[in-house]
C-alpha positions in Angstrom: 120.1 148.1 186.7 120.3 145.3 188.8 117.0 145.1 189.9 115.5 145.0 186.7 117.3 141.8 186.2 116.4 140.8 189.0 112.7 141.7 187.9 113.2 140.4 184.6 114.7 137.0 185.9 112.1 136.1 188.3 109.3 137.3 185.6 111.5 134.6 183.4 111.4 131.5 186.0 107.6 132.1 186.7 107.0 132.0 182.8 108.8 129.0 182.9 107.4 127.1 185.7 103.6 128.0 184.8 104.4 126.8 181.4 102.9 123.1 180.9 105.3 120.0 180.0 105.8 119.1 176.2 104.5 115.2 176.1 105.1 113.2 172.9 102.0 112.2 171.3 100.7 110.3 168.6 101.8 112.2 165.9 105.6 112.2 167.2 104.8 108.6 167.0 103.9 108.2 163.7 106.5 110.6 162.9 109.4 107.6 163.7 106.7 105.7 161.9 107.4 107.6 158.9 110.8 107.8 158.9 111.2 104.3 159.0 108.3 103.5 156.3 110.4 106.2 154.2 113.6 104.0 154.8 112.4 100.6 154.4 110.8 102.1 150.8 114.2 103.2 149.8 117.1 101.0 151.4 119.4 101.6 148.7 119.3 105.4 149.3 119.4 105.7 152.9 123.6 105.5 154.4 124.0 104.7 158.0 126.7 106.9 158.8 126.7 110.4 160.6 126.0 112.7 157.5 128.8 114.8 156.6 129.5 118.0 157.8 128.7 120.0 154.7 125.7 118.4 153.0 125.0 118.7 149.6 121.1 119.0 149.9 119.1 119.5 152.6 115.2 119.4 151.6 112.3 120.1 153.7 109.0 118.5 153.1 105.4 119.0 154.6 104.1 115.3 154.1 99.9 115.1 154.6 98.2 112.0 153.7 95.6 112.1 151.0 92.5 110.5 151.3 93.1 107.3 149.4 95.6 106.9 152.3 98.6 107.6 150.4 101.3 110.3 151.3 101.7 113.7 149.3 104.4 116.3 149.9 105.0 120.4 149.4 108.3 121.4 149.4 108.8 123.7 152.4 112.5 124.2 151.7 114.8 122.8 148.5 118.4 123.2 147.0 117.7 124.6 143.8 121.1 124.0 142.5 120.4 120.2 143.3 116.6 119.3 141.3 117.4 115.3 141.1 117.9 115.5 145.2 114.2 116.7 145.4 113.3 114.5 143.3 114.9 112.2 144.9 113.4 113.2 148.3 109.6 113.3 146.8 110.0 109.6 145.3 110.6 108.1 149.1 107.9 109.5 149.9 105.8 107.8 147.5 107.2 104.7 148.2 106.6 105.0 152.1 104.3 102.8 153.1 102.5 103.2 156.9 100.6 100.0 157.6 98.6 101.3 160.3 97.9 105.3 161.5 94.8 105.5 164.2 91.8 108.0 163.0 93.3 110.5 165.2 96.7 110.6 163.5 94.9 110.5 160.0 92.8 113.0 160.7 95.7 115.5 162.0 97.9 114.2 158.7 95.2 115.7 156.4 95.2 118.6 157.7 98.3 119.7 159.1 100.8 116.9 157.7 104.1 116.7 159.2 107.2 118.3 158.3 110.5 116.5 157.7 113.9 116.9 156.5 116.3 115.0 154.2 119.8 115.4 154.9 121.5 114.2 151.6 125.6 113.6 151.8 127.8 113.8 148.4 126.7 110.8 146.9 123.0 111.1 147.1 122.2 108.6 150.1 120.7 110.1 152.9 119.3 110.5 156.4 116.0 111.7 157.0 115.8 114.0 160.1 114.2 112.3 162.3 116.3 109.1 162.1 119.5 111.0 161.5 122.5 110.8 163.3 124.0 113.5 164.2 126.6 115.0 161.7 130.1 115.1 161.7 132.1 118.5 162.9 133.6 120.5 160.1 136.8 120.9 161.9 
């Protein structure tokens, strides 16, 4: 029995070290990008507070960018108990605004998009993921 974990760790740490290093790119750029182009659309929505510890919406959007340069977003994940908080959600992302996203970027946001979560306390305000800080502890 030992030796197989034995086997199985070293098989483990190998995996590990021959696997290559995760680099931020551009699109983890633009990502930040985003998240403050969503914030700086909607200031009067956005709380600056660690989000509560039991949220009352959590929606998850794929956001591509269209052609006309403008952001579009399918719902990956909603609360359907709470409609206005994705609608909520899919208005800040029609009021983001990205002044400048290379060819590279552009090209990956039409095709793939990126994926983002809004993190909505009690009143309606909200974090979005990326920006977030981390929530409180339910204790």
């Amino acid at each position: 029995m030992m030796s197989k974990t034995v086997c199985f760790s070293l098989l483990a740490a190998s995996l590990l070290a021959a696997a290559k290093p995760a680099f931020a790119g551009p699109l983890d750029d633009f990502r930040k990008d985003f998240a403050h182009a969503v914030y700086d659309g909607s200031p009067e929505l956005v709380h600056n507070r660690n989000p509560q510890p039991l949220l009352r919406a959590v929606i998850v959007l794929n956001v591509k960018m269209a052609e006309d340069g403008h952001f579009v977003a399918s719902v990956l994940r909603t609360n359907d108990q709470q409609p206005e908080m994705l609608a909520r959600a899919l208005e800040t992302v029609n009021r983001a605004h990205v002044a400048s996203v290379s060819d590279q970027v552009r090209s990956e946001l039409s095709r793939n998009g990126i994926v983002e979560a809004w993190l909505f306390d009690s009143d309606g305000s909200f974090q979005v993921k990326t920006l977030a800080k981390p929530q409180l502890s339910g204790s």
